[in-house]
C-alpha positions as CSV (number, residue, x, y, z in Angstrom):
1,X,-44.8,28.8,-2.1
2,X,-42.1,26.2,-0.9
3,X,-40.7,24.0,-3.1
4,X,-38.6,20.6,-2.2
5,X,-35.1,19.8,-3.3
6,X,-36.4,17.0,-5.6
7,X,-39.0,20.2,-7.0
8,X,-35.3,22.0,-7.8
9,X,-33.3,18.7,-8.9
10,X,-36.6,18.2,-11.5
11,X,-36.5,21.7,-12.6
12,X,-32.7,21.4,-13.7
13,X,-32.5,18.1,-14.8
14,X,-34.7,19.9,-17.9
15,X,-32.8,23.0,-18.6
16,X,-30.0,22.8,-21.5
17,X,-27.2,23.8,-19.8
18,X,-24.8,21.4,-18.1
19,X,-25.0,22.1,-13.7
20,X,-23.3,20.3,-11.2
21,X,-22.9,20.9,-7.9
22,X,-20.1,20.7,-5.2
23,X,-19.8,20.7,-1.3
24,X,-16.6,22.7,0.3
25,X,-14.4,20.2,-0.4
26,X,-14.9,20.2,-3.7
27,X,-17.0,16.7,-3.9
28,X,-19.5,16.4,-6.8
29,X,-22.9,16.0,-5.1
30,X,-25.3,16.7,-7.8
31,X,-24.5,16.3,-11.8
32,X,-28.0,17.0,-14.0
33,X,-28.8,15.4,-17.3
34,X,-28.3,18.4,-19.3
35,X,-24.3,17.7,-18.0
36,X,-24.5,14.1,-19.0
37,X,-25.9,15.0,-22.7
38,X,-22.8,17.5,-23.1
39,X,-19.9,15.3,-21.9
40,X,-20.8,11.9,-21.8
41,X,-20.4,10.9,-18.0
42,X,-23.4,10.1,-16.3
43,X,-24.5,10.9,-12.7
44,X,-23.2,7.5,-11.5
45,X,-20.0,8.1,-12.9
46,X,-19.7,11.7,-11.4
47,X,-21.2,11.8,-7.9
48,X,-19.0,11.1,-4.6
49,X,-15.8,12.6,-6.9
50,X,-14.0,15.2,-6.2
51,X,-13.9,17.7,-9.0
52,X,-10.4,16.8,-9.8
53,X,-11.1,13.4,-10.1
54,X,-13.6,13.8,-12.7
55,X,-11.5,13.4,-15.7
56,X,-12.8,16.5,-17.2
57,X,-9.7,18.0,-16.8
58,X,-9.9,21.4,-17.5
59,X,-7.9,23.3,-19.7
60,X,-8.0,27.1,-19.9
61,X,-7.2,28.9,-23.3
62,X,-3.6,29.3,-22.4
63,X,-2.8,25.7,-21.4
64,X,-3.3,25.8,-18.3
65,X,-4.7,22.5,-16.6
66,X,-7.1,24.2,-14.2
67,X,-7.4,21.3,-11.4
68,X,-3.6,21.9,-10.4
69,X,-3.3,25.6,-11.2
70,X,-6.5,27.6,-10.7
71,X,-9.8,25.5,-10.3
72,X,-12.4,28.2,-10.5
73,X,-14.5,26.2,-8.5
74,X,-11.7,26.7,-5.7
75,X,-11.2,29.9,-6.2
76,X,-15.2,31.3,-6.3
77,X,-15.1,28.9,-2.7
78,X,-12.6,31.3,-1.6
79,X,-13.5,34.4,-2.5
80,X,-17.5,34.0,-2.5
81,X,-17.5,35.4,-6.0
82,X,-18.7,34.7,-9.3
83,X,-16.2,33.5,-12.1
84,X,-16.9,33.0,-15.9
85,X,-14.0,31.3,-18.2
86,X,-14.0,30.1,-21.6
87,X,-12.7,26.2,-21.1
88,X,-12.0,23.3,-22.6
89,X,-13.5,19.9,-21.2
90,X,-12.6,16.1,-21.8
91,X,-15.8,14.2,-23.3
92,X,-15.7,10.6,-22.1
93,X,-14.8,9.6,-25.8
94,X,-12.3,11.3,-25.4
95,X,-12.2,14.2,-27.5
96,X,-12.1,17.6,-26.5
97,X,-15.1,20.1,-25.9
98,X,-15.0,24.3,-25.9
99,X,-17.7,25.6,-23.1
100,X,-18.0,28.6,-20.9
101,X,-18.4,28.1,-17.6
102,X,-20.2,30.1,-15.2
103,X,-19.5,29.0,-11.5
104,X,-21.1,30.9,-8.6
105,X,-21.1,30.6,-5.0
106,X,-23.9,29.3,-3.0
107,X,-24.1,31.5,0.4
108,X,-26.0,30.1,3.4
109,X,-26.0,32.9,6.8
110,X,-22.7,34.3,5.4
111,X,-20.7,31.4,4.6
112,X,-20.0,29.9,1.5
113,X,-21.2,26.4,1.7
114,X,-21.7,24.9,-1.9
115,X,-20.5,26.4,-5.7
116,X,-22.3,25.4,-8.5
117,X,-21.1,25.4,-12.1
118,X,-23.2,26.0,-14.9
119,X,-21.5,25.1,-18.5
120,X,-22.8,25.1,-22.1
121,X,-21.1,24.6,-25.2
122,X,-19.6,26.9,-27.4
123,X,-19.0,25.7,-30.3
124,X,-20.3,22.4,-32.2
125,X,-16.8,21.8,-33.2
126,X,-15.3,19.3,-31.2
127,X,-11.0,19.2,-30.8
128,X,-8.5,16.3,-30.9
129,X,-7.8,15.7,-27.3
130,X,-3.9,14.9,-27.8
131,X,-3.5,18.4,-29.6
132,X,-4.8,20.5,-26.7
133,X,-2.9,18.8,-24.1
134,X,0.3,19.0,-26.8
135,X,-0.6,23.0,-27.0
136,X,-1.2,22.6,-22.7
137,X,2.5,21.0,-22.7
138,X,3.7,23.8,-24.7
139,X,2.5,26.6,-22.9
140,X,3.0,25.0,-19.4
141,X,6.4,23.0,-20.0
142,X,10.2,24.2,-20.1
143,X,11.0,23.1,-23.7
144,X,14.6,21.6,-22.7
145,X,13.8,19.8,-19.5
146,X,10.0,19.2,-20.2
147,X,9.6,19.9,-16.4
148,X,6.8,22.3,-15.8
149,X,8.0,26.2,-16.6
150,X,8.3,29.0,-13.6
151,X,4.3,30.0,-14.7
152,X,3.1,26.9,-14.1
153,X,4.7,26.5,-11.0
154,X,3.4,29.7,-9.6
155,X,0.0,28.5,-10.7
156,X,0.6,25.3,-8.7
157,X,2.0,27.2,-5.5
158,X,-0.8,29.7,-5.1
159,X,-3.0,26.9,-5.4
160,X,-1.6,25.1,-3.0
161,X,-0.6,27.6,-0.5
162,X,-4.5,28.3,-0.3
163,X,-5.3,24.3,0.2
164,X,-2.7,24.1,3.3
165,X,-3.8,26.8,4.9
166,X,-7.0,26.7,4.7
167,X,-6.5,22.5,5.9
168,X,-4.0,22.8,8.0
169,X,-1.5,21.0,5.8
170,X,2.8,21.4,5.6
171,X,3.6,22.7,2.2
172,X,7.3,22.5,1.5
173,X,9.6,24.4,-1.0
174,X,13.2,24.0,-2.6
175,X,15.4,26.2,-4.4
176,X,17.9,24.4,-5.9
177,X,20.7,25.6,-8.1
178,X,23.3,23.2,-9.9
179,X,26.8,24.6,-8.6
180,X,29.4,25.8,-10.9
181,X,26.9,25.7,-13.7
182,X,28.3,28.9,-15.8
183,X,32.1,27.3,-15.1
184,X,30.7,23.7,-16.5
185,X,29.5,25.3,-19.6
186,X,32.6,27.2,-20.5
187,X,34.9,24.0,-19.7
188,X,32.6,21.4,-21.7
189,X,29.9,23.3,-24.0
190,X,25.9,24.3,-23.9
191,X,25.1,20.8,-25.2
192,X,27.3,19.0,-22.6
193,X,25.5,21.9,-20.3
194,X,21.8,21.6,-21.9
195,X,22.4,17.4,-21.4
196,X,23.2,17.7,-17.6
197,X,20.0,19.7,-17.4
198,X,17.7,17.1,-18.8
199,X,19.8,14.2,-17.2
200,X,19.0,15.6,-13.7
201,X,15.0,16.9,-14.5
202,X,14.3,13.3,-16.0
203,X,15.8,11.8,-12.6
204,X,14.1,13.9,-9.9
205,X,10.8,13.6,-11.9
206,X,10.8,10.1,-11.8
207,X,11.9,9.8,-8.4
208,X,9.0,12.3,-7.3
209,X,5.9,11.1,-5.1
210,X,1.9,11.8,-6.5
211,X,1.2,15.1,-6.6
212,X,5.0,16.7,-6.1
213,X,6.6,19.2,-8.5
214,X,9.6,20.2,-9.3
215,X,10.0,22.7,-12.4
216,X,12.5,24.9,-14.0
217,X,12.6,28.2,-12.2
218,X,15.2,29.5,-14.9
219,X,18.6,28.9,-16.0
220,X,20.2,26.5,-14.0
221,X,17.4,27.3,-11.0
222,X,14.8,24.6,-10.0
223,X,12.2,24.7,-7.4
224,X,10.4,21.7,-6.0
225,X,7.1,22.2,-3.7
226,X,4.8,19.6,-2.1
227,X,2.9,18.7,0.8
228,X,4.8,17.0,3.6
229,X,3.5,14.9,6.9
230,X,5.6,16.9,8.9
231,X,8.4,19.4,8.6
232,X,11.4,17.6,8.7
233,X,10.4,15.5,5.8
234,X,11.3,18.0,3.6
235,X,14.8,18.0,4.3
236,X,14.5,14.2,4.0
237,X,13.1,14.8,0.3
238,X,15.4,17.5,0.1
239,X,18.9,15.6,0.4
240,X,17.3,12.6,-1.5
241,X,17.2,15.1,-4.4
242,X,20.5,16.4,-3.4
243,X,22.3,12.9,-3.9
244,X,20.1,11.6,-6.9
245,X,21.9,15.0,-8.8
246,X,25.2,13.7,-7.1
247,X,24.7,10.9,-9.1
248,X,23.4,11.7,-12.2
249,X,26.2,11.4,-15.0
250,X,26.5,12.0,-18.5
251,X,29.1,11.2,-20.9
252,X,30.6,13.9,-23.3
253,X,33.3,13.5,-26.0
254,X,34.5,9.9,-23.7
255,X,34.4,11.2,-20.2
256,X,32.2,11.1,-17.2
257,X,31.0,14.6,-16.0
258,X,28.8,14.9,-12.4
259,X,27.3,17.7,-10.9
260,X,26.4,18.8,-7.9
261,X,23.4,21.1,-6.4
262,X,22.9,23.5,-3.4
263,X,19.6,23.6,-2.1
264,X,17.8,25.4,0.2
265,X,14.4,24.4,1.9
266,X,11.7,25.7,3.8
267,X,8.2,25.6,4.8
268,X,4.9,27.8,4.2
269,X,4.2,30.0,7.1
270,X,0.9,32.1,8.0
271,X,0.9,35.2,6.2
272,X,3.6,33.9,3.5
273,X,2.9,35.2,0.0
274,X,4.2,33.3,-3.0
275,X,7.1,36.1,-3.3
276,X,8.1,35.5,0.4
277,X,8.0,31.8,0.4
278,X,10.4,31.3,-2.5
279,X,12.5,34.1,-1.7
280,X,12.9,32.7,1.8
281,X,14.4,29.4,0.1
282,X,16.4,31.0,-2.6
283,X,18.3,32.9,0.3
284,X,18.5,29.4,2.1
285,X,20.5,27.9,-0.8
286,X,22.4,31.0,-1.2
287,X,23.7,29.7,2.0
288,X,24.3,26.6,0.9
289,X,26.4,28.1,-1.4
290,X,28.4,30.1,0.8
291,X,28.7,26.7,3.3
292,X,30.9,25.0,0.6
293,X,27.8,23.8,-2.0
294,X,26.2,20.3,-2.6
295,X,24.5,20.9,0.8
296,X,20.9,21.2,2.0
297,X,20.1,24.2,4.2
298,X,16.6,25.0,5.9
299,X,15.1,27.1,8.9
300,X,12.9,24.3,9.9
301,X,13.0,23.5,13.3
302,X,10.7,20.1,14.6
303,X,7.1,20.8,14.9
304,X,7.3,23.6,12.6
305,X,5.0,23.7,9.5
306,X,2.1,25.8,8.0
């Protein structure tokens, strides 16, 4: 027996669990009632988004925000394989919602071509939205600099070294280092030291385009990362972050102190892994370094990119 799509659509419009479904790029094209019951946002609301865009915003028990840093939507597209995970949802009121998801590839002659993920809830208990993203914050942020902290930048770069290779896109990545940090501590103090490094993470961040990062790598390491147009952009954003640290001052105990940064850039290449790609630009500002600091160095060459 045959049955139609709309035979299908009825059929899970009256099951209890939420289903939606999405296209390979991640678009919402189907969103049943059970989904609206459980969180609030109606079919009108959800179809034509992309799953991102859906102001769910998942959050995994550990804090991480799943849309930027491990979708498992994304990641059952890529490997055509199934993926359970405890979450926590937005409601459209607002308040947070514990479910288990259950996403699973749909397979047509070999090739992925849709996922679908099934959710229900898990508990009836329902959680303050502004103390999971303040427990997300904590888990995902550097506590001094409130930049995102090396694991969530890893989570962002394996996402997106995924995305532009799989669309053709120029993901770039900075190592930066502030020069003479150790010397700067000894001369003025941690807290003169600890000020300088929230001084210069508040300027880049606000200086940063939609969808950029830049996080604390460790100590007095950052690394920014970030789809580009082209190649030589990056050494464009590069020195612009270069001279905004130039000129970022604080003043300690009467006096103006500056610092400066060495930073080396570079762009993903095919068969980069995560380890390869920022190694590659910590030994570019290594260079930098060696060149006399406060300088940008990069292997990119015009019409290079991923």
């Amino acid at each position: 027996m045959d049955f139609s799509a709309n035979t299908y659509r009825a059929i899970l419009d009256h099951v209890t669990d939420g289903v939606y479904i999405v296209d390979t790029t991640r678009k919402i094209v189907y969103w049943n009632r059970a989904a609206e019951e459980i969180t609030g946002f109606s079919a009108g609301e959800m179809l034509g988004l992309h799953c991102s865009e859906s102001k769910l915003s998942h959050i995994d028990l550990s804090g991480r925000h799943l849309c930027t840093a491990g979708c498992p939507l994304f990641w059952t597209m890529e490997s055509a394989k199934e993926h359970h995970e405890q979450v926590f949802v937005r409601h459209k009121c607002g308040y947070r919602l514990p479910i288990m998801t259950h996403v699973l590839p749909i397979v047509e002659e070999g090739k992925v071509v849709a996922a679908v993920e099934i959710f229900t809830r898990t508990s009836p208990k329902v959680y303050d939205d502004s103390l999971i993203e303040s427990l997300s914050g904590a888990a995902m942020l550097d506590e001094l600099t409130r930049l995102p902290n090396r694991r969530s930048m890893e989570g962002y770069l394996a996402y997106q070294m995924v995305e532009c290779g799989k669309y053709g896109r120029t993901l770039a990545v900075l190592f930066a280092d502030i020069d003479g940090f150790h010397h700067f501590n000894n001369t003025y103090g941690h807290a003169a030291g600890d000020l300088i490094l929230k001084n210069i993470a508040t300027t880049v961040r606000s200086n940063l385009k939609a969808g950029d990062r830049f996080a604390r790598w460790g100590g007095e390491e950052f690394l920014g990362a970030g789809v580009v147009a082209d190649p030589p952009q990056a050494i464009v954003i590069a020195e612009r972050i270069r001279h905004l640290v130039r000129n970022t001052v604080i003043t300690h105990e009467g006096r103006d102190l500056y610092a400066t940064m060495s930073i080396g850039v570079t762009v993903l290449r095919p068969g980069d892994t995560l380890e390869r790609l920022v190694g590659r630009a910590d030994t570019l500002m290594y260079k930098s370094k060696k060149a006399g600091k406060d300088r940008v160095t990069s292997d990119i060459e015009a019409g290079e990119g991923a």
